[in-house]
N, C-alpha and C positions, 0 to 999 in steps of 0.2 A: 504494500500500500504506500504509493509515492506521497506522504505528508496529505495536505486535507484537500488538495488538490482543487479543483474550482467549488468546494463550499466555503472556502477560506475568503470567496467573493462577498459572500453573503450575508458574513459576520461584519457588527457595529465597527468601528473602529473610531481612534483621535488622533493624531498627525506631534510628534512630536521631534525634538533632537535627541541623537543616540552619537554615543563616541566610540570611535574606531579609532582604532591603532594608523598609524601615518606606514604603511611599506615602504616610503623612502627614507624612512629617518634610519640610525643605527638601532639593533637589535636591543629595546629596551626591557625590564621589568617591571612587574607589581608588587608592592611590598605592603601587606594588608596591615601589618603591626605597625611601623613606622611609615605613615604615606610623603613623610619627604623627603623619605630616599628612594623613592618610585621613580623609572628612568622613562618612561614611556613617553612618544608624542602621540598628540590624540588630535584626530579628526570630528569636526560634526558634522551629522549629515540628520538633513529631515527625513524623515521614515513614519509609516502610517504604521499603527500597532492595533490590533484586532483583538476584540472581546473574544477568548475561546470557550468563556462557560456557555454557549448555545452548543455547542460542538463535542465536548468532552467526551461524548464516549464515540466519537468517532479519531478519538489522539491512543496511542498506543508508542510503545518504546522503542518498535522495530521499526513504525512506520514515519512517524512526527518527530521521533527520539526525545518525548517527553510526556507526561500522564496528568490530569487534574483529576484528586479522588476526593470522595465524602469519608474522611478517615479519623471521628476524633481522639483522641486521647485524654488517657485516666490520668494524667499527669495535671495536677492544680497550679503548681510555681514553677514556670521553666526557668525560674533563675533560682532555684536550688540543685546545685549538682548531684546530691543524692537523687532526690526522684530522677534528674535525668538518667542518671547508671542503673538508676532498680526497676523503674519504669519504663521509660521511654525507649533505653536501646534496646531491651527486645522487645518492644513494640516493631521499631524499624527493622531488626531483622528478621520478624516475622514477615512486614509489608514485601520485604523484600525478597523471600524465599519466593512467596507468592510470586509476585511480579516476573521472576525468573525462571522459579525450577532450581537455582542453586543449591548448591551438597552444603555450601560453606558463606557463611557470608561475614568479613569485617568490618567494622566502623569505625571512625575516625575522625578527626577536625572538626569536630564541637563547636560550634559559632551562634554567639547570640549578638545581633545586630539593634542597636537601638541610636538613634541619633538625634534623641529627648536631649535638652539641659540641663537635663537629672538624672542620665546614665546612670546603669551602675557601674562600677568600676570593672573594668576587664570587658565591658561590651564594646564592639567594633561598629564602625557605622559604614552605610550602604556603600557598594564599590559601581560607580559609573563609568566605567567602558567595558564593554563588549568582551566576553574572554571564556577561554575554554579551559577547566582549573589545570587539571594536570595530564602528561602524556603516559603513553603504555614503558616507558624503561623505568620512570617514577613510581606511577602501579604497581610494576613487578618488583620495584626495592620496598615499597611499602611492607606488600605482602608480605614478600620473606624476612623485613624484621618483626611487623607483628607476629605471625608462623613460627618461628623459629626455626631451626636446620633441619631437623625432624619430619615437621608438619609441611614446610614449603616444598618438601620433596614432591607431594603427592601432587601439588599444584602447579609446580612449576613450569609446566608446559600446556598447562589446559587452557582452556578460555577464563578471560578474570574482564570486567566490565565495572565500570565506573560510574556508581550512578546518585545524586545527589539529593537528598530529600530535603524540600523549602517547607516551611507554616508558620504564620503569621501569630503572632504572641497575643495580639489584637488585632481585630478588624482593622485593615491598611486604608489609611487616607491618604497617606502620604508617598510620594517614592517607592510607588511597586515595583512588582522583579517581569522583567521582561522575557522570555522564552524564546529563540529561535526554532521555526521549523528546523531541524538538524539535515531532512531530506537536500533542503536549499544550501545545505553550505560545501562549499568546493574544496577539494586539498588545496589548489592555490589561496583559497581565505585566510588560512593559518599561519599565522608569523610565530615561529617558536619565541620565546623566551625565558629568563629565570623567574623562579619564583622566590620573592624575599621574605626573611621573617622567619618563625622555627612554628609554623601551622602543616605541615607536612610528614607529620610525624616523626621529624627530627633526621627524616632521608639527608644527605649531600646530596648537592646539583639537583635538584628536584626543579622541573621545568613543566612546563604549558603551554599557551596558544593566547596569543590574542587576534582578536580579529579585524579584518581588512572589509573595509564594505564592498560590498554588492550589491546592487542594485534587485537582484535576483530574492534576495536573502526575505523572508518572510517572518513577522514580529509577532507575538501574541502576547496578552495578558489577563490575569482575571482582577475586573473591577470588585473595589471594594470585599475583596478575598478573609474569610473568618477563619477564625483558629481550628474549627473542625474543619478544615478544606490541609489538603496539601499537593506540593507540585514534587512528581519525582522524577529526575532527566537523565539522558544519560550523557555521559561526555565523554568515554574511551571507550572501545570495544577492542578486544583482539583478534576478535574475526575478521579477516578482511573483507574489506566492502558492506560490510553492516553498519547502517542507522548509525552516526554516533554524533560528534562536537557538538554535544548542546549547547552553543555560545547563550550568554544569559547574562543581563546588565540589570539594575536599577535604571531609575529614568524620574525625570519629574512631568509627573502629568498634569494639563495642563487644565484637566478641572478642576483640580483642587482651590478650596476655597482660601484663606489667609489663618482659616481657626483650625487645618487639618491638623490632626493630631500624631505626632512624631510616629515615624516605622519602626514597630520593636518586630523581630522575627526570629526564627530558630534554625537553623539550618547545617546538616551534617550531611559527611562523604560515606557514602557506602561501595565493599567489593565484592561483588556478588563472584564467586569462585566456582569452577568446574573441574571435576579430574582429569585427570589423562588420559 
């Protein structure tokens, strides 16, 4: 199923600015922990971005390379990291066996996004440019230090997928997360780079993708997204030729009122694992 193909016509949409990475500038980074030591040049480009909740169940991960589900969770404080460990992650491992079929699934990169005046401390706020987190040689170092020598034996040559679970901590007014069709994106889109900061589970050389516009390239979001809603994408596959760079921004959209209420959200990497 090539992405949503001409019903993607017929979804609402609002016209906004999105940043792309510059392909002529030199090979820059992101660095989510310290943003100024971020090396990147950014491009805008206006881009229409499409309501996807009329649509969702015609989005799937092989075909769109990304999912909107009615999914809530028993978790009350997502800024308590206990519930997050006793609750939440195997919530998400469970969503994600589903979703896949995986023998094995790990988690990783914990992100609570808030970009209130009253943060709490250790929350990161939204990233606006375009980017795809991390590539398959970063994946497979993940794996094998979460794994250990042991266990990454069994994996190490199977299929391992990349796939990213977003939810909104409250109902979003403010600077929602942006979704690419992943069908619309081209190997030529992908500017490698480093990834900065120690959110990589602590890999060396851990790298990514940002991305180069295209005209081609197809945008979606869901308006005013609640906390029993989540979005899960994928971004690496090691399949060749499968569905994958879910490139994925924030954005400031341009309904919002002056009184919207800061973006708080939750969002973790997940590796959905196969054997040999």
């Amino acid at each position: 199923m090539p992405g949503l193909g001409s019903a993607a016509r017929e979804l609402p949409f609002i016209e906004t600015t999105l940043q792309y990475a510059d392909p002529a500038a030199e090979i820059g980074g992101h660095n989510d922990l310290e943003r100024h030591k971020s090396t990147l040049t950014l491009l805008s480009f206006r881009m229409p971005i499409r309501d996807v909740r009329p649509a969702a169940d015609k989005l799937s991960l092989e075909g769109t390379g990304f999912v909107l589900l009615n999914r809530p969770s028993r978790v009350r404080d997502f800024y308590d990291p206990a519930q997050i460990e006793s609750i939440y992650l195997p919530e998400i491992d469970s969503l994600i066996r589903e979703l896949t079929g995986a023998e094995r699934v790990l988690i990783f990169g914990t992100v609570i996004r808030n970009d209130g005046p009253d943060a709490p401390a250790g929350s990161r706020r939204p990233v606006f440019n375009a980017h795809v987190d991390y590539d398959l040689p970063t994946i497979r170092s993940v794996a094998r230090k979460m794994l250990g020598p042991e266990a990454a034996e069994r994996y190490e040559n199977g299929r391992i997928v990349l796939i990213n679970v977003w939810r909104p901590i409250v109902t979003v007014e403010k600077n929602p997360l942006a979704l690419i069709d992943a069908s619309t994106v081209a190997p030529r889109d992908l500017i490698f780079g480093p990834i900065g900061g120690k959110s990589v589970a602590d890999v060396p050389n851990a790298a990514g993708y940002n991305l180069a516009h295209n005209p081609d390239h197809r945008w979606y979001y869901v308006p005013a997204m609640r906390p029993e809603e989540v979005l899960a994408f994928k971004l690496c596959d090691s399949v060749p030729g499968a569905v994958q760079w879910g490139a994925h921004t924030s954005f400031e959209d341009p309904t919002n009122g002056p009184d919207a209420k800061s973006r708080q959200s939750i969002e973790l990497r997940t590796l959905a694992l196969f054997a040999r």
